[in-house]
N, C-alpha and C positions, 0 to 999 in steps of 0.2 A: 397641916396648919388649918386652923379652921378656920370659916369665910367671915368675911369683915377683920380678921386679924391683922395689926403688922405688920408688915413685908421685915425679917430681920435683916439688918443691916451688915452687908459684905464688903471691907476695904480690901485694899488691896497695893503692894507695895513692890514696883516695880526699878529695880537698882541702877539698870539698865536698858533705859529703853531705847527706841530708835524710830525714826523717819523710815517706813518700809517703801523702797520702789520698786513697786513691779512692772513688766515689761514681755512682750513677744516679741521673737526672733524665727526671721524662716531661713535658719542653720547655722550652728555653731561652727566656722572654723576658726583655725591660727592665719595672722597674716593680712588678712584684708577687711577693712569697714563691715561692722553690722549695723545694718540698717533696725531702729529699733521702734516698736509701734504698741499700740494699746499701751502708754503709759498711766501709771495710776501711782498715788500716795498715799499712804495710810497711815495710822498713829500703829508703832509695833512695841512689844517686848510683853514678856509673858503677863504680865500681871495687868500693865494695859488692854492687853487681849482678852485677860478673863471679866476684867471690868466692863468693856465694851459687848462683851457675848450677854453677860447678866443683865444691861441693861436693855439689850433686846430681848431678852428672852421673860421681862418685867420685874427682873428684881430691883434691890435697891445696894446701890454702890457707892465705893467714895475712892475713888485713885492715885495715890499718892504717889511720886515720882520728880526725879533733878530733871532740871531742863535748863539746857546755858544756848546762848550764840544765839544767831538764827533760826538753825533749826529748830533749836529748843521750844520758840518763839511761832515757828511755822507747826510744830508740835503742837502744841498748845492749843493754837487756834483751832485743829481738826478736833482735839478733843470736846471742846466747846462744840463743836458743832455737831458732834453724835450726839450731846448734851448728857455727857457723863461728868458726875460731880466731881473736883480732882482739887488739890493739893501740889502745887507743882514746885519746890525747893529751889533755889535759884543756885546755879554753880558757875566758878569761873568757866572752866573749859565747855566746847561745844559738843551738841546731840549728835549721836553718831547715826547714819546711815545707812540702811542693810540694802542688798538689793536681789532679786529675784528673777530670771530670766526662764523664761517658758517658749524651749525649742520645740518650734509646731513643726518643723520636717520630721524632728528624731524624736519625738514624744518624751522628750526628759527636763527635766527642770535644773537649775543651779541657781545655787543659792549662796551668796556672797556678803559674810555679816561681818562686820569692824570688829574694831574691839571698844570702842567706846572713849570718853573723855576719860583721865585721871579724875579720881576722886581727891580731895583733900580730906585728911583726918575728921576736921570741924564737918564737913559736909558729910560724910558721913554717919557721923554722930547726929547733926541732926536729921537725916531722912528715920536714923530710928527713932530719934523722940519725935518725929511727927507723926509715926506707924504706934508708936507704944502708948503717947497721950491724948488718942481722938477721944470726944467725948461726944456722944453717949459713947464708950466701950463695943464695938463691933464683934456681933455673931461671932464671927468667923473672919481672920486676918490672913489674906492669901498670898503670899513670899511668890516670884515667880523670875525665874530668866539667871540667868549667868550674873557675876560681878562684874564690877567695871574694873580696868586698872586702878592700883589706891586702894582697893575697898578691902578691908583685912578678912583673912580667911575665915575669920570668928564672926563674922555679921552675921548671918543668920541663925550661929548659936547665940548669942545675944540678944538678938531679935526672938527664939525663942524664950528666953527669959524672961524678958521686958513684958511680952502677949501674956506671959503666964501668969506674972502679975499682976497684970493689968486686966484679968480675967478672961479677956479674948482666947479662943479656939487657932491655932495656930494651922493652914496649912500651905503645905510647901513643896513645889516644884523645884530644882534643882537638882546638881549631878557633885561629885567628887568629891573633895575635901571639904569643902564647905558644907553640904549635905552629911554628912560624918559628924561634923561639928553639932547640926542643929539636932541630929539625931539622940547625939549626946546627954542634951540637954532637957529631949523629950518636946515633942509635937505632938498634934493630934494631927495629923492626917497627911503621907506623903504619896506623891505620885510618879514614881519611878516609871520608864519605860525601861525593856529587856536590857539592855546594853548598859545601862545605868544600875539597874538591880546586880547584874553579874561584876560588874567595877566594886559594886557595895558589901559584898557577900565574897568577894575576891574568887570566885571560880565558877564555870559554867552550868548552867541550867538548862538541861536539854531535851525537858519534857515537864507537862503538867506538873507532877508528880512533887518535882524538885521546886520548881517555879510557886506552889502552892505553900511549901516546908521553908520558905528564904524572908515569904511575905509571914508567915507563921511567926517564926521566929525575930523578927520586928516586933513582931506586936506583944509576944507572951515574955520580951527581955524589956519592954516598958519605954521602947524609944520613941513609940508612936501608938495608937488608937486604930488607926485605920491606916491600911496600905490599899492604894490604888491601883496596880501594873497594867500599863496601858503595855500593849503586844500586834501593835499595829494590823493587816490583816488577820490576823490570828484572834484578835478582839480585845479581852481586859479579862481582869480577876480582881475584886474587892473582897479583903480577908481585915475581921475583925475578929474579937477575942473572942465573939458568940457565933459568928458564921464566916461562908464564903461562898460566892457567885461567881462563877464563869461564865461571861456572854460572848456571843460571836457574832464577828462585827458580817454586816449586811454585806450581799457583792456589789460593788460602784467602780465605775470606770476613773480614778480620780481627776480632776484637774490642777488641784493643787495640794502639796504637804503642808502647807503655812498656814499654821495657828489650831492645826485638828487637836495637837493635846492641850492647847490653853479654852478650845471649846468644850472640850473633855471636860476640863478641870471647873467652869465656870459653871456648867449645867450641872456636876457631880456635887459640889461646894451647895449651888446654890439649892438642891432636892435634898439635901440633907440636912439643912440651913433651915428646913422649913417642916421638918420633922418628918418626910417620905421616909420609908423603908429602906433597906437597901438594896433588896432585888430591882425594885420600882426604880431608885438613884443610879444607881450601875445602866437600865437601861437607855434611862435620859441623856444619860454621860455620854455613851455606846451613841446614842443617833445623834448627839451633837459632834461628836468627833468626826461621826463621820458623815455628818451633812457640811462641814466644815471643807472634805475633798470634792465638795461637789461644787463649790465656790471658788472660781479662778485667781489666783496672785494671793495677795493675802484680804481677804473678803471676808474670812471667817464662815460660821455659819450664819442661817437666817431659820428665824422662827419657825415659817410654814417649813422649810425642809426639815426642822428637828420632829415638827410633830408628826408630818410624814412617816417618818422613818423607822419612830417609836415601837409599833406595831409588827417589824419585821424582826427586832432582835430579839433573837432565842438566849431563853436562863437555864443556866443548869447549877443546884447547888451542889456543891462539892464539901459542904463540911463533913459528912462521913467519910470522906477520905482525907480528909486534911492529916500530914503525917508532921513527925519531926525528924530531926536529924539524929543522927547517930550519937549518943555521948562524947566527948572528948576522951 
């Protein structure tokens, strides 16, 4: 992007989101009172997340997302106050609640997410007409997090549709049927982690090789443009129809797992968004993810650690080996 340009504009449309609390504990057992301390609250669910990473990281966002009850209400106001632009849908039922417990005896974290308010049909219907009719037409429209109860399996095929008419750049975090659905119907850009790409491909990938040939085939069968596979310590792999990148994620002691792939996904979106490379995109992606574990509860990352970190992820491209699968 050249200087003085634009900032292009990134929404983002979160289905489900949540009140995240975080929390330390010194030991988890069964039976008797935990005493609980360093409490914090944050606005949570994927698309919130990548909204709130972009506007730190200075792009330009708009966040669209149901908000009922109280919480919804307590929602709301933290968003205002990172001063990210939002969209908030009004629904009968309330904002759900996740929570996060970070055991400092046994250095392990748990993580404890609702399942959210029921959606009603109507509400549903319109979170995607408020996703599908923003005007100006957004860059790049980023789908992110699980459904709620209610929401029918087909909403983010739909929602892919809708973007595609509406000319917007669709991309999409999610997992199972519902990622199937959007697949279907053709995205431009999805961000599978390991466990999610083997659900998707219905059988194990148990090396580069395979892992390379699963994102391959996404792309050249026309269900998406770009695949993302974040591979947690192991790093990521961006495969598009022209190339593929392999970077490896830096060593870091984490403090927390909350939100590294929705920083993944907001610095990925938003370097591509502004016309970087992709070797250049993959490694913004790579240090915000994982500046994101250097940030306790859910903190997310912070600028000075992404640009930090930049500098230490190693690229390696892989399109001369990129393979395919065997014929049927």
């Amino acid at each position: 992007m050249s200087r003085g340009a634009p900032r292009p504009l990134i929404a983002t449309l979160t289905p489900n989101p949540a009140l995240d609390v975080s929390f330390t504990v010194e030991g988890v057992s069964a039976g008797r009172k935990l005493r609980c301390h360093d409490v914090r609250r944050d606005p949570g669910g994927g698309g919130l997340n990548v909204a709130r990473v972009i506007r730190r990281l200075g792009g330009r966002t708009l966040a669209i997302f149901p908000a009922g009850g109280p919480i919804g209400k307590q929602l709301e106001a933290m968003v205002r106050a990172e001063r990210v632009p939002y969209v908030a849908q009004q629904i009968a039922g309330e904002t759900r609640e996740d929570f996060t417990a970070e055991d400092r005896v046994n250095q392990t974290e748990y993580r404890f997410v609702l399942p959210g308010p029921r959606l009603r049909r109507s509400e549903a219907n319109a979170l995607l007409e408020a996703a599908a009719g923003l005007t100006p037409t957004p860059a790049v429209l980023v789908a992110s997090g699980s459904l709620p109860p209610g929401a029918p399996v087909t909403f983010y095929g739909r929602l892919a549709s809708a973007a595609r008419a509406a000319g917007a750049r669709l991309a999409l975090d999610t997992a199972g049927a519902p990622l199937e659905r959007a697949l279907a119907q053709g995205v431009w850009l999805v961000k599978p982690n390991l466990d999610e790409l083997e659900t998707l491909v219905r059988h194990p990938l148990p090396d580069a090789d395979a892992r390379l040939a699963a994102c391959a085939t996404l792309v050249d069968s026309g269900r998406c443009q770009v695949v993302a596979l974040s591979m947690g310590s192991q790093g990521a792999l961006l495969v598009t129809a022209d190339e593929a990148w392999r970077a490896a994620a830096p060593m870091i002691s984490p403090l927390s797992t909350v939100g590294a792939g929705d920083s993944f996904m907001a610095a990925l979106v938003m370097a591509l968004a502004a016309g970087v490379n992709a070797p250049d995109a993959l490694r913004r992606a790579v240090a915000a993810g994982s500046a994101a574990l250097m940030a306790p509860g859910a903190q997310l990352c912070r600028a000075a650690d992404v640009q930090a970190l930049e500098n230490r992820i190693r690229l390696e491209p892989v399109s001369a080996t990129r393979s395919r699968p065997p014929a049927a």
